[in-house]
C-alpha positions in Angstrom: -10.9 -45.0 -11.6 -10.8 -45.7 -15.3 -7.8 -44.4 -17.3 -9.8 -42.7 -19.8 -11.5 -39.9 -17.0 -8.3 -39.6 -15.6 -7.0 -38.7 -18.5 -10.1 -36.4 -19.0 -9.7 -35.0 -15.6 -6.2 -34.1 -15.9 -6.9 -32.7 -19.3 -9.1 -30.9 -18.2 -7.2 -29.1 -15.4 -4.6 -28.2 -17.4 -6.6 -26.8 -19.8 -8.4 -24.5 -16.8 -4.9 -23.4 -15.2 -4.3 -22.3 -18.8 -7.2 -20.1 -19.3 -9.0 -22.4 -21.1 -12.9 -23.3 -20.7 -13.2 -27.0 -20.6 -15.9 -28.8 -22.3 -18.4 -30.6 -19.9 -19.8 -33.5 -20.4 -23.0 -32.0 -21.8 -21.4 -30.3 -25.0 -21.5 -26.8 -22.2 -18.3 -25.1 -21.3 -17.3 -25.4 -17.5 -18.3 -22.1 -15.6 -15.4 -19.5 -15.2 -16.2 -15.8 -13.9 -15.7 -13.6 -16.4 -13.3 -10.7 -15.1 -11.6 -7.8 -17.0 -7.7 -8.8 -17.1 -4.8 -6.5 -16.4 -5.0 -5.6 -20.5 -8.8 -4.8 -20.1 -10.0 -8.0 -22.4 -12.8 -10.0 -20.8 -13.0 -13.5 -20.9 -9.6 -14.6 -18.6 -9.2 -14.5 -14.8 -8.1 -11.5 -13.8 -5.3 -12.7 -11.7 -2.0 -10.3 -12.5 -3.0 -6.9 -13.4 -1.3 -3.8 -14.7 -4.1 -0.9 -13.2 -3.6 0.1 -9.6 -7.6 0.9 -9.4 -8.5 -2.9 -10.7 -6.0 -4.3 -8.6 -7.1 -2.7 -5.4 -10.5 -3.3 -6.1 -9.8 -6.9 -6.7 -7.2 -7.9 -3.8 -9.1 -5.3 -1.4 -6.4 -4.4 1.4 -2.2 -5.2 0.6 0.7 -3.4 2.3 2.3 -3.7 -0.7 1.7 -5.0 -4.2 2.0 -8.7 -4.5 2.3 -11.0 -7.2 -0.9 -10.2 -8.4 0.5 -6.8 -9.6 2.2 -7.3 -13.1 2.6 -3.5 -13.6 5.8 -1.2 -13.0 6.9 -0.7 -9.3 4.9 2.7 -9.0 3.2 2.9 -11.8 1.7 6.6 -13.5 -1.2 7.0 -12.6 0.1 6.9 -8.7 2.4 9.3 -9.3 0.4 11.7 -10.8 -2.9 11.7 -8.1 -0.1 11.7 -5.4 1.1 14.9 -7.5 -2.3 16.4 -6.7 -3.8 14.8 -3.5 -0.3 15.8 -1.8 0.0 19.4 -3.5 3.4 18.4 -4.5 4.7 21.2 -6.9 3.3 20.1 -10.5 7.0 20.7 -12.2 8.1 18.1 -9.6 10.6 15.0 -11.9 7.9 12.2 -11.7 11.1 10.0 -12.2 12.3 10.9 -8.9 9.5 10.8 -7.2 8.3 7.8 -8.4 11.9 6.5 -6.7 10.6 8.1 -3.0 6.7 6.6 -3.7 5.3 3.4 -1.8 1.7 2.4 -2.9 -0.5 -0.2 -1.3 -4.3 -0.7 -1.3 -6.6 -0.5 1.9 -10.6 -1.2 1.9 -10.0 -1.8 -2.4 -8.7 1.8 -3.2 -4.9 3.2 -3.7 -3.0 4.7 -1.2 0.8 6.0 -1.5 3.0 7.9 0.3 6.3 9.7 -1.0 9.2 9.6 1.5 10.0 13.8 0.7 11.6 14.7 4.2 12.1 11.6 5.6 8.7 10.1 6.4 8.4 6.6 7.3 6.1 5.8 4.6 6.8 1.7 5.5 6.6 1.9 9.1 3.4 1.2 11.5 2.6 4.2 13.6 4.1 3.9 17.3 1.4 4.8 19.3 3.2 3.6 22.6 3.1 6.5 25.5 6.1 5.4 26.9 9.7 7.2 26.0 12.3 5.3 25.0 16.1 5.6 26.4 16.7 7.8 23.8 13.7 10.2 24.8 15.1 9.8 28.5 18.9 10.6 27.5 17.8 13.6 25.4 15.8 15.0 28.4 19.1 14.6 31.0 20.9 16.2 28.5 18.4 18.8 27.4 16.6 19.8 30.8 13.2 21.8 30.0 13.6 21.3 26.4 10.0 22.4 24.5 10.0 20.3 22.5 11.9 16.7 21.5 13.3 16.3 17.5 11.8 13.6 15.7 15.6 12.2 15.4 15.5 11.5 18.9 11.5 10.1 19.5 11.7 8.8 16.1 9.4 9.7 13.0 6.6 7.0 13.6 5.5 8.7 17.2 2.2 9.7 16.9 2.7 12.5 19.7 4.9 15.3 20.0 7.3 15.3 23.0 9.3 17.6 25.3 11.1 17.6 28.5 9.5 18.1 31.8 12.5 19.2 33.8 14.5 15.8 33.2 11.7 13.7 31.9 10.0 12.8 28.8 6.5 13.9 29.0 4.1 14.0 26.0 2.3 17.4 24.8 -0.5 16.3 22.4 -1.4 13.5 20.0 -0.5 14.6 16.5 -1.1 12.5 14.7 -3.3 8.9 13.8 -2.9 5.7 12.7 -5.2 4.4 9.6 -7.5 0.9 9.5 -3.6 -0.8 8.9 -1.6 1.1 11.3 -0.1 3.2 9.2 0.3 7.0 9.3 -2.5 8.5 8.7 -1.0 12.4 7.7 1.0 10.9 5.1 -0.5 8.2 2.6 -3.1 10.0 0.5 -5.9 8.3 -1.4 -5.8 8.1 -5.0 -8.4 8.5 -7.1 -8.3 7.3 -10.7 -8.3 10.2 -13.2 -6.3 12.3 -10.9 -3.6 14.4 -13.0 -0.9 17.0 -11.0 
């Protein structure tokens, strides 16, 4: 290949990993989507982005915010629909809660979930029927027991336990997971424009 167009070529591709438009041969510029860019402007690719809505909407389903997200950890606007989709008390420090808040994005909308007693906000839901040791030990020690603690079945169960004599026995499905496994009692949807 001639020097010259492979000069062009890799001129060219710099200029595009830049953000730049490239001239084509025919005077035109090189075709680039135009997308809004985590500051709103229009005109770059929107690759990084600083709005929780644009980011869902644009990377669709993440269990947690990749390197596309240039915003803060768990940014405002999460906090405060989470203030209101949750019911959490409006006087609530949004600085602490923003420490106890995981956010991720499902189907290209927000979802978070605030840790508050203990929830296992990160954790798949354990849908599995059958007890663990744990479950088994509690029931020796615990005979007839109505009902076993979620420190013994462990918070991710989706079923609520107790002891059949001497053996764990499940009493009802209580909860369910979501489209990514997830508990679906304790992430909430966020909507943008939501305010506690």
């Amino acid at each position: 290949m001639h020097r010259k167009v492979v000069v062009a070529l890799l001129l060219a591709l710099a200029l595009a990993a830049a953000g730049h438009r490239p001239a084509l041969a025919g005077g035109g510029a090189a075709a680039v989507p135009d997308h809004p860019s985590s500051h709103g402007r229009r005109g770059a690719p929107a690759d990084r982005y600083t709005d929780p809505f644009a980011y869902c909407a644009a990377v669709g389903t993440v269990d947690q915010p990749d390197g596309r997200w240039a915003g803060p950890p768990v940014p405002d606007a999460v906090v405060e629909g989470l203030i209101r989709a949750a019911g959490i008390p409006a006087d609530t420090s949004r600085e602490q809660l923003a420490r106890t808040t995981f956010w991720r994005c499902m189907g290209g909308r927000v979802y978070a979930c605030f840790v508050g007693a203990n929830l296992p906000c990160q954790a798949k839901a354990d849908t599995r029927r059958t007890p663990s040791p744990a479950m088994r030990q509690y029931c020796r020690q615990n005979p007839g027991a109505d009902a076993i603690p979620a420190v013994v079945t462990g918070r991710e169960t989706v079923y609520a336990w107790r002891c059949t004599g001497k053996r764990p026995t499940i009493v009802r499905q209580v909860a369910y997971p979501d489209a990514r496994g997830f508990l679906r009692n304790i992430w909430y949807e966020i909507r943008p424009g939501q305010r506690g």
